[in-house]
N, C-alpha and C positions, 0 to 999 in steps of 0.2 A: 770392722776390718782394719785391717794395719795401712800407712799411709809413709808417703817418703818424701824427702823435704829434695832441694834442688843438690844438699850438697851427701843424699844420700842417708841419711839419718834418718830413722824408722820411728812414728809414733804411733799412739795408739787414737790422739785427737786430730782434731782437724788443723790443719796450720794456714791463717789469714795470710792474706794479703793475693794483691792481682796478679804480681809475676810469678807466684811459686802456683804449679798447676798441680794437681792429685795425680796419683797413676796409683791403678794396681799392682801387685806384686804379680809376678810370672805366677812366685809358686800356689797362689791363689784361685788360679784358670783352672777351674775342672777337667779332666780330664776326656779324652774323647770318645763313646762308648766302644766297643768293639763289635765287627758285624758279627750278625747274629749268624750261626750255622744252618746250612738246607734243612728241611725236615725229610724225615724219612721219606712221604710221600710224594716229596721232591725229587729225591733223590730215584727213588723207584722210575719217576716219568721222565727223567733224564737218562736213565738205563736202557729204558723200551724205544729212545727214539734213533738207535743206531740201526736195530734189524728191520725197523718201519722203513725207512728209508733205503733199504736195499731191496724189499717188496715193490717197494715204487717205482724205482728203477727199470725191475723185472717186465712193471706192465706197459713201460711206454717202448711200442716199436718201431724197429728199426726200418726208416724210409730214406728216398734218395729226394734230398730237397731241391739241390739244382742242380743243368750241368751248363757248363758252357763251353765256347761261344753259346747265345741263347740263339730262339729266332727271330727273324730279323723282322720286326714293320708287322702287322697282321695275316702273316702265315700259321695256315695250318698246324695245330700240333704235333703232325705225322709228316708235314715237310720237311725234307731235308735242309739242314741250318749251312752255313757257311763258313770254310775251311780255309786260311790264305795265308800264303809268308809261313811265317814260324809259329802263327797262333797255338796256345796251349789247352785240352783237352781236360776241364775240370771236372770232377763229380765230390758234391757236400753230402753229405749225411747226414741225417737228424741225430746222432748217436755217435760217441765216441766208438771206434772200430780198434782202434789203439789204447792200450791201459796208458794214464798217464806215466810220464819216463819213461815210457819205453823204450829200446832203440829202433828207430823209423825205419834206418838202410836195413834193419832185418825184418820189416812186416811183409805181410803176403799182400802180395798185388790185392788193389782194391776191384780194377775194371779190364774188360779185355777190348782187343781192336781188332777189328776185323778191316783190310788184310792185316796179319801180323808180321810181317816182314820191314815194317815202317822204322828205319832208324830212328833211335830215341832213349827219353831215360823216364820209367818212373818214378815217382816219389811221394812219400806222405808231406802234406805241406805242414797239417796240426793231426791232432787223434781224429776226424772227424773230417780232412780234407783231401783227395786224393788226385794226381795231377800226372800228366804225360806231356811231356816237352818233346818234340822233334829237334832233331840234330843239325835239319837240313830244308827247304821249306817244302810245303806239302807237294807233290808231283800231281799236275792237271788233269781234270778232268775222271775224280777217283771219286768215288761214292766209298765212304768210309762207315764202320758202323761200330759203335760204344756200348757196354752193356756192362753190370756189374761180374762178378765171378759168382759160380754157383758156390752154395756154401757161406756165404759170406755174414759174418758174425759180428756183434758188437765185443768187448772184452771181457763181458760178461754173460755172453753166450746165447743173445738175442738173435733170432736168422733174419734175414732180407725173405722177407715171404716171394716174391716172384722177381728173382734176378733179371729173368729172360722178360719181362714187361716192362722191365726200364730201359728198354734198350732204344736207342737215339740214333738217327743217321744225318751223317754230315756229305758237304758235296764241296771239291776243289772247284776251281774255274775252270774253264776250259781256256784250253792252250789260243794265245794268239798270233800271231807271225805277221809282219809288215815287210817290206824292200825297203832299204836304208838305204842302196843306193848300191852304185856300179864303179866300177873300178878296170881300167885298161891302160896300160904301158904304152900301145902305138899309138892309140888315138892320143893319146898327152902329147908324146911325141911331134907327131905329124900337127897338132894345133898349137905347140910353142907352148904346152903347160896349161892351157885356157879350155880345154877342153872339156863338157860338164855330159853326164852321160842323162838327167833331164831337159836341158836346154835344144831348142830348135828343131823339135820333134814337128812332122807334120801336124796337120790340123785332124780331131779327131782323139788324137793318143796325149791328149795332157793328161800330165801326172805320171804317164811311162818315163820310161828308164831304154835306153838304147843298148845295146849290147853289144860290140865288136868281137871280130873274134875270137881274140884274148881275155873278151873282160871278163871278170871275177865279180859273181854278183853276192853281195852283203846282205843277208837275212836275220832281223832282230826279231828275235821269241818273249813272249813274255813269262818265262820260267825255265829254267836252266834247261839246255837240253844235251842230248850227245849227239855231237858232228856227224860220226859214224854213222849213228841210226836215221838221223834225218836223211841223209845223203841217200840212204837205200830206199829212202819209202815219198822222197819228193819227185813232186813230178813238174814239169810243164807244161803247162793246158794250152792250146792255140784259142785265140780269142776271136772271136766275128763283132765288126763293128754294130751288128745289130742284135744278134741272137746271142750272144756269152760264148763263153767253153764251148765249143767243138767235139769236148769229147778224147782229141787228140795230143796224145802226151811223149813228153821225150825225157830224158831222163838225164841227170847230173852227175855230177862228180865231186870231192871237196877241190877246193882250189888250193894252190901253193905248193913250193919247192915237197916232195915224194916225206923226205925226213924230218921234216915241218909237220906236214901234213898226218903220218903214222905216229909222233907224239904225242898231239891235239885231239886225234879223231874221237876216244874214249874221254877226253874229260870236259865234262860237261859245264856247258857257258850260255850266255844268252844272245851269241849270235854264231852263224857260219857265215861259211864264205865257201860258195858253189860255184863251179862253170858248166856249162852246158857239155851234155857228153858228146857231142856234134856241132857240127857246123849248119846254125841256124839261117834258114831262108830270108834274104832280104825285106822287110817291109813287111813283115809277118809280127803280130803282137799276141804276146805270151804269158800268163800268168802262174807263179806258184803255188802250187797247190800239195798239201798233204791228203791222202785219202782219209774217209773218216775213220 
């Protein structure tokens, strides 16, 4: 082979000495082979694996893998799961239901609810996840029930064998109500401002709440309700220090200026503010009560 000295000069011997090193020449490198091309039989099994894999497809079906909220602790798989605040209503699929790119805002509802009157938005989350968000938070004490839609296909036109046996039931809270507390103009008055509608209750009534005959009693809900409807459906129970409820009920009012009051009564909050629709007998203890 041909050899090159340091200052570029090409021989065909070998040139001594320790500082001048040998190098091959570039154009000397062989060349690098070229890959070789599929063979036909290659080529054939590379053809056949596009329809194989839409067979495949075909045979795997369409099931519903979760939904949630799930259940809660070691309940039953038929008890009803737990519904609260603004919790969202999931159901997965084994199976995409959506062709990939699809457009989501125009697929067919994945699941239904029963009641259906529940403010809200559907939505596909991925091809294979479908979801229902409330507007507003759940309303208490509702047994709600989820199921898929009947019909219900993968995008390549696998069915949901039993829509109606997936079907899952959820339960809101039940509603709670507490007294927050009383509220009176003369009695403030007449005590210089120090006047507390718990304090200095006989013996017996701790924890009541006094009532004058102006007061305005404050009821906290634990979930939005409407003034209006409470006011027609509470009542107040007569208490016996030894046996409870009496039995004995009297009825309310909302409290506050008439134009206040016809504002407020429909829009729903988590407290009212009631007075008695009468004038309540001295030394008498009374509790609120909604009927069930």
């Amino acid at each position: 082979g041909k050899w090159v000295d340091e200052a570029g000069t090409s021989t065909s011997a070998p040139i001594p000495g320790p500082c001048r090193r040998p190098r091959v020449l570039p154009a000397e490198i062989p060349p690098l082979a070229a890959p070789a091309m599929p063979s036909k039989a290659l080529a054939l099994l590379l053809a056949t694996l596009v329809p194989a894999s839409g067979a495949f497809l075909q045979a795997l079906p369409l099931n519903v893998t979760t939904v949630s909220p799930g259940p809660i602790g070691d309940a039953a798989g038929d008890a009803p799961r737990r519904l609260s605040g603004r919790d969202a209503v999931t159901f997965v699929f084994s199976r995409s239901v959506i062709a990939l790119g699809a457009d989501f805002d125009r697929a067919p509802r994945a699941f239904l609810l029963e009641p259906g009157n529940i403010p809200g938005r559907f939505r596909w989350v991925t091809t294979a996840i479908a979801r229902f968000d409330p507007s507003e938070e759940w309303p208490p004490e509702l047994t709600v029930r989820a199921r898929p839609v009947d019909g219900l296909r993968t995008f390549d036109g696998v069915a949901l064998a039993d829509p109606r046996g997936e079907e899952v039931r959820f339960r809101t809270p039940s509603l709670r109500m507490s007294l927050a507390g009383v509220r009176s103009e003369e009695a403030s008055k007449a005590a210089g401002g120090l006047w507390r509608s718990s304090a200095g209750l006989p013996r017996g009534l701790e924890g009541a709440h006094e009532v004058p005959p102006d007061g305005e009693i404050t009821l906290s809900f634990s979930h939005p309700v409407v003034p209006e409807t409470v006011a027609a459906a509470l009542e107040l129970r007569e208490l016996s220090p030894t046996s409870g409820p009496q039995g004995h009920a009297r009825g309310v009012a909302l409290a506050g200026h008439q134009g206040a009051v016809a504002a407020a009564a429909r829009a729903a909050n988590h407290t009212v503010q009631v007075r008695p629709a009468g004038p309540l007998p001295a030394g008498r203890a009374y509790a609120p009560a909604l009927p069930a």
